[in-house]
Structure formats: structure tokens, C-alpha cells
N, C-alpha and C positions, 0 to 999 in steps of 0.2 A: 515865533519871532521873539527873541534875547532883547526885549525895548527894554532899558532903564529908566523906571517910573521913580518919580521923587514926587511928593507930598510943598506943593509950594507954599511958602513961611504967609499966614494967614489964613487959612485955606478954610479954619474953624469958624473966622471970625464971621466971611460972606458967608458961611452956612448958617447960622444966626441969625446973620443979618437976611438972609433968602428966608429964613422960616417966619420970621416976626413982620416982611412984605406980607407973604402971602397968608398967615394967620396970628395977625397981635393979642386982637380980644382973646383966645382961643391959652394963649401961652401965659399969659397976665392970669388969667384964671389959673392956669398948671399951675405958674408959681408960688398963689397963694395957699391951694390946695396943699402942697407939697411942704411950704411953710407951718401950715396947718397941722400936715402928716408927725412931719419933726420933731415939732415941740410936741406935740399929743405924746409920742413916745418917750422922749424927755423927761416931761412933769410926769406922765404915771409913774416912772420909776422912782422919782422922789419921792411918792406917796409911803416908798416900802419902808421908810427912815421913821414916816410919823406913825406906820400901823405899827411899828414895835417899841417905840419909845413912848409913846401915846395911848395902844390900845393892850397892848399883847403882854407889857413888860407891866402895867400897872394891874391888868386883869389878873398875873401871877397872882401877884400879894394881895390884892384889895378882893379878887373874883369879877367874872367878867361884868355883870350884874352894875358892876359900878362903871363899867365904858360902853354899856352894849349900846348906846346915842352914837354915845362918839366915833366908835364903828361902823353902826351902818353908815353916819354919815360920810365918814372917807371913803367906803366902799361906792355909793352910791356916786360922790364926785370923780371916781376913778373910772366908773364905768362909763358915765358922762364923758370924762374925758377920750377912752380908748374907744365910744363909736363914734365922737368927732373925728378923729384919727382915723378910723377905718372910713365912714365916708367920704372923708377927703382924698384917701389913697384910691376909694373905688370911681372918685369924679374923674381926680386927672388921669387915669387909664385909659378909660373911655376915650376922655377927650385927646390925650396923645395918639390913640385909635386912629380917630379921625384925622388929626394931624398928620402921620404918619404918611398913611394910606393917601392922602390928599397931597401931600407933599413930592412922592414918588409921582403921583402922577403929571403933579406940575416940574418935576424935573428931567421926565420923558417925551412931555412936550417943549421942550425949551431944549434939550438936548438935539431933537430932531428938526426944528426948527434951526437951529445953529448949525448942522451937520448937512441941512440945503444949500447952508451957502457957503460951504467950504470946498475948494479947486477941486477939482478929479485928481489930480496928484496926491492928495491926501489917501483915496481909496485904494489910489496904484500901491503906495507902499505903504499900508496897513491889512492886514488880513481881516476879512470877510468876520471871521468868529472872533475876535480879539475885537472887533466894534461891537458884535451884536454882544458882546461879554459885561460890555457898559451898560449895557439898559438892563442887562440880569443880575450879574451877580456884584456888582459894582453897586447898581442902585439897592440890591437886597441888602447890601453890608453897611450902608449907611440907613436903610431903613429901620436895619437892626440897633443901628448908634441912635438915633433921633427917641426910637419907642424904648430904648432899653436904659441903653449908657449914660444918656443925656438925661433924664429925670433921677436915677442912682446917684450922677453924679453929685447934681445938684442936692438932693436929699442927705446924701452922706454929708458933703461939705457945710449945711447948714444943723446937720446933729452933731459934728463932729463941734461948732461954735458955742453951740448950747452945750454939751458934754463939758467941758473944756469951763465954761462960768460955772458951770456948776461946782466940777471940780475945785475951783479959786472959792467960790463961796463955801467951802465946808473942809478942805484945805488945804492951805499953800504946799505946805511939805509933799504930802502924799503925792500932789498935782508936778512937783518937781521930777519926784520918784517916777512917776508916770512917762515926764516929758524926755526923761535920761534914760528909759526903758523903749521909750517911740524911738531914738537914734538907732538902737539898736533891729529892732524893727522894718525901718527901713532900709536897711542891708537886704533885706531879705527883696523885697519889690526891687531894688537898684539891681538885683543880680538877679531873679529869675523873672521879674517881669520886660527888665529891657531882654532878656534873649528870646522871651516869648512875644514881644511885639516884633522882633524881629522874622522871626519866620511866621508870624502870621501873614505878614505880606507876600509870603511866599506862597500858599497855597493858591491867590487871589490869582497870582499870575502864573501857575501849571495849567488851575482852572482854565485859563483864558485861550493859553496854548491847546489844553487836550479840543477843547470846544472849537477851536481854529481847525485843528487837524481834523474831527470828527466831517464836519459841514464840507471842508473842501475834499473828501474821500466819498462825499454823500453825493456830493454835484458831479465828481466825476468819476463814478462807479462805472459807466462803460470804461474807458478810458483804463483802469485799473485793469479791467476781466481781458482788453482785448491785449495787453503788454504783457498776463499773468503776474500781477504784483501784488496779490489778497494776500499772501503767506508776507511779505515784507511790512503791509500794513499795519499787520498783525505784530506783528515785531514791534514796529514804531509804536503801535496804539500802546501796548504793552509797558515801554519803555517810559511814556506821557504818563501814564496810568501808575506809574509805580514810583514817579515822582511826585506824584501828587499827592499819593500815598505816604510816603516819607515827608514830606513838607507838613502834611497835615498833621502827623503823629509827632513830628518832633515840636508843633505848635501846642497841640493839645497838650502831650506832656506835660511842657513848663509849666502851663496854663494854670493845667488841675494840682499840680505838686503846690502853688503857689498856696492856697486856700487851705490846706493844711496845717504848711507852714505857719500861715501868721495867726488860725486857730490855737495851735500849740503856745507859743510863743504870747497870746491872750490869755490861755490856760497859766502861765507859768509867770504872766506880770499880774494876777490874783494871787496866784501864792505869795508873792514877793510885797505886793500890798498889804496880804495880811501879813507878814510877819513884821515888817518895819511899823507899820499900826500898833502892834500890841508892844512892840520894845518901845515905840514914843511913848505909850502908854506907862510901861513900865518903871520909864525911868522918867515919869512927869515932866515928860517938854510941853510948851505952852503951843496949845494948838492954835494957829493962824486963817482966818479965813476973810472974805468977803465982809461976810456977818458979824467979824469981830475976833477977840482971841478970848 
């Protein structure tokens, strides 16, 4: 069944608002947790500015002998800091676990409960597997957004804020250079992540169809043996099977090429960093930060 499914404008938002119904305390914890995560990996990495400027670059000339305090002690704060961070990433796991897992199940009860009191018309013209499609692989692919997506996202968007001050406190220019290198950057998610969200909806709905075809070939397997139409089935099934195939390869594709790309492309705004760093340097421009100039 060829149904045109569209995604209706808000659809994120009662997802949200459904999860923080049925678990607030539960998500109020994620977020801090998550907050936690963020900056933990944030501030360690600032640590690596004062172990070379503080302990590594004076221990050259003077010998370590004259920093080894001051050493342990940033060591010992960083390590503080990286298992606040790692217990906080291991709390809200857990607890999205549970979320999860609990949420599926409050959306399959409420699903079937809604699906009581919809007309018999409704069942005439929707196929058998294309509904049971909604309790499987429908709800597994937003199981998958809830426990995966939706904590990534948030966690990225909240280093990406911290990243970003940090940058403006130590400096303007460089943080410019950065922000006219992220334009370019985003070419790249604009062009292969829209064609890969695109056919990722595609797989959702072969799935739904080959599982439509499977069940109603299942119920009436007499019906098939006594017409002789196993060889046509077979053809059909074939044919569901090898779009689902292609649907799903031309998704993955785009998918995994994307991650590459903006690896490289990180690789290649480090080069770019350092060499406008050492020409400001060079030609003594007054560095600009947060902190001061």
C-alpha cells in the first residue's frame, strides 16, 4: 500500500511534551546529568593550556623539581573532573534505559487503546501488516531517537555553547576563523545529510510494505497452494525485498560518507588554525579575548 506519510509540523514537540507526562523527575535528572557530562569534557580540556604553560614549559628551564605541586595538583583536579563526567554520562544512560523502555511501552498501550475506537473502515483500507508495522518498527525507530538522538543532541548543543565561550575568552580572531570555516562546513550536512534523511524514510515504509505482503501470504497460504501462485509470490517477495534493499543502501550511504566528511574537514580547520595563529603571531596582532587583550 503506496500511503503518503508526512511527518505533521510539531510532532517533536508532543513527543516532549509525552515524555516529561509520563517521566519528569526522571528527564530533570538527564538534563543535569548531561550538563554535568558537557562541561566535565569542556573544562578538562582547558586544563591542557595550564599543564604546558604552568607546569611543562617552566619545568623545561627551571626542572620539573620546581612544578612537580603544581602538577600533581592540575592532574589530580582533572581527574576529579573526568570521573564527575564519566558518572554523569553512566547515570543518564541508565536512566534514558529506563525511559526508553517505559515509554515504548506507554505508547503501545495508548496506541491500542486509540486503535479500539477507530470505525472498521479504518481496518478495511489499511493492511493488516502496515498497522502491526506501527507497534514494531515505527515504535523501535523512535525508541532509538528518545535513547540515542535526543540525549546526543542535547549534549552536543550544550558543548557546542561551552566550546564556543571558550573560544571568545582566549580568542576573538581565531573564534572568527572558526565561525567562516563552520559556513563552509555546513555545505556539507545541507547536501548529504538532507539526501540521507530523505531516504531514510524510505526504508520505514518498504519495511512496512514487505511485512504487509509477508502476513497476508501467511494467512492465506491455502488459498496461494490451491491457485498455484508460490512461484508469483516469490517474484513479488523478491521484488519488496530488493527495495528495501536499495532504500536502505542508498540511506546508509549518505549516512556513513557524512562522518568522514566533516572528520576531514575538522582535520583541515586545525591546520588552518594553526597557521593563521602563528602569522598573528608573527606579525604581532593584539590578541582579543573575553579575558582581555
Amino acid at each position: 500500500m503506496n500511503e503518503k506519510r508526512e511527518t505533521k509540523p510539531g510532532s517533536f514537540g508532543r513527543l516532549i511534551r509525552y515524555l516529561f507526562r509520563q517521566y519528569p523527575a526522571h528527564l530533570i535528572v538527564v538534563m543535569v546529568c548531561i550538563i554535568v557530562s558537557a562541561c566535565a569534557s569542556v573544562v578538562a580540556t582547558a586544563f591542557l593550556q595550564r599543564l604546558i604553560d604552568e607546569c611543562i614549559t617552566p619545568g623545561i628551564t627551571s626542572g620539573m623539581d620546581a612544578v612537580w605541586g603544581r602538577l600533581v595538583s592540575i592532574l589530580v583536579t582533572m581527574g576529579v573532573i573526568y570521573v564527575m563526567g564519566i558518572l554523569a554520562s553512566f547515570t543518564y544512560t541508565r536512566i534514558m534505559a529506563v525511559v526508553t523502555q517505559g515509554t515504548l511501552k506507554h505508547f503501545r498501550i495508548d496506541m491500542f487503546d486509540r486503535m479500539e475506537t477507530l470505525p472498521i473502515k479504518y481496518f478495511d483500507t489499511h493492511a493488516h501488516g502496515d498497522i502491526m508495522s506501527t507497534y514494531t518498527n515505527d515504535t523501535d525507530a523512535v525508541r532509538q531517537m528518545i535513547g540515542q538522538s535526543l540525549p546526543q543532541l542535547f549534549q552536543a548543543g550544550l558543548t557546542m555553547v561551552s566550546i564556543i565561550f571558550l573560544m571568545l575568552y582566549y580568542s576573538v580572531w581565531l573564534t572568527l576563523v572558526v565561525f567562516a570555516f563552520a559556513i563552509v562546513m555546513l555545505r556539507a550536512p545541507k547536501t548529504f545529510g538532507g539526501a540521507s534523511s530523505r531516504y531514510l524514510v524510505e526504508p520505514q515504509k518498504s519495511l512496512a510494505e514487505e511485512e504487509d505482503f509477508i502476513e497476508e501470504i501467511m494467512d492465506g497460504q491455502k488459498v496461494v497452494k490451491v491457485f498455484n501462485h508460490e512461484e508469483e509470490c516469490k517474484a513479488d517477495f523478491v521484488k519488496l525485498n530488493d527495495k528495501l534493499f536499495e532504500d536502505g543502501t542508498k540511506a546508509n550511504s549518505y549516512g556513513n560518507v557524512l562522518g568522514p566528511i566533516l572528520n576531514n574537514l575538522g582535520n583541515l580547520l586545525y591546520v588552518v588554525l594553526a597557521v593563521i595563529g602563528a602569522l598573528l603571531i608573527y606579525f604581532g596582532v593584539t590578541n582579543i579575548g573575553i579575558a582581555g587583550s
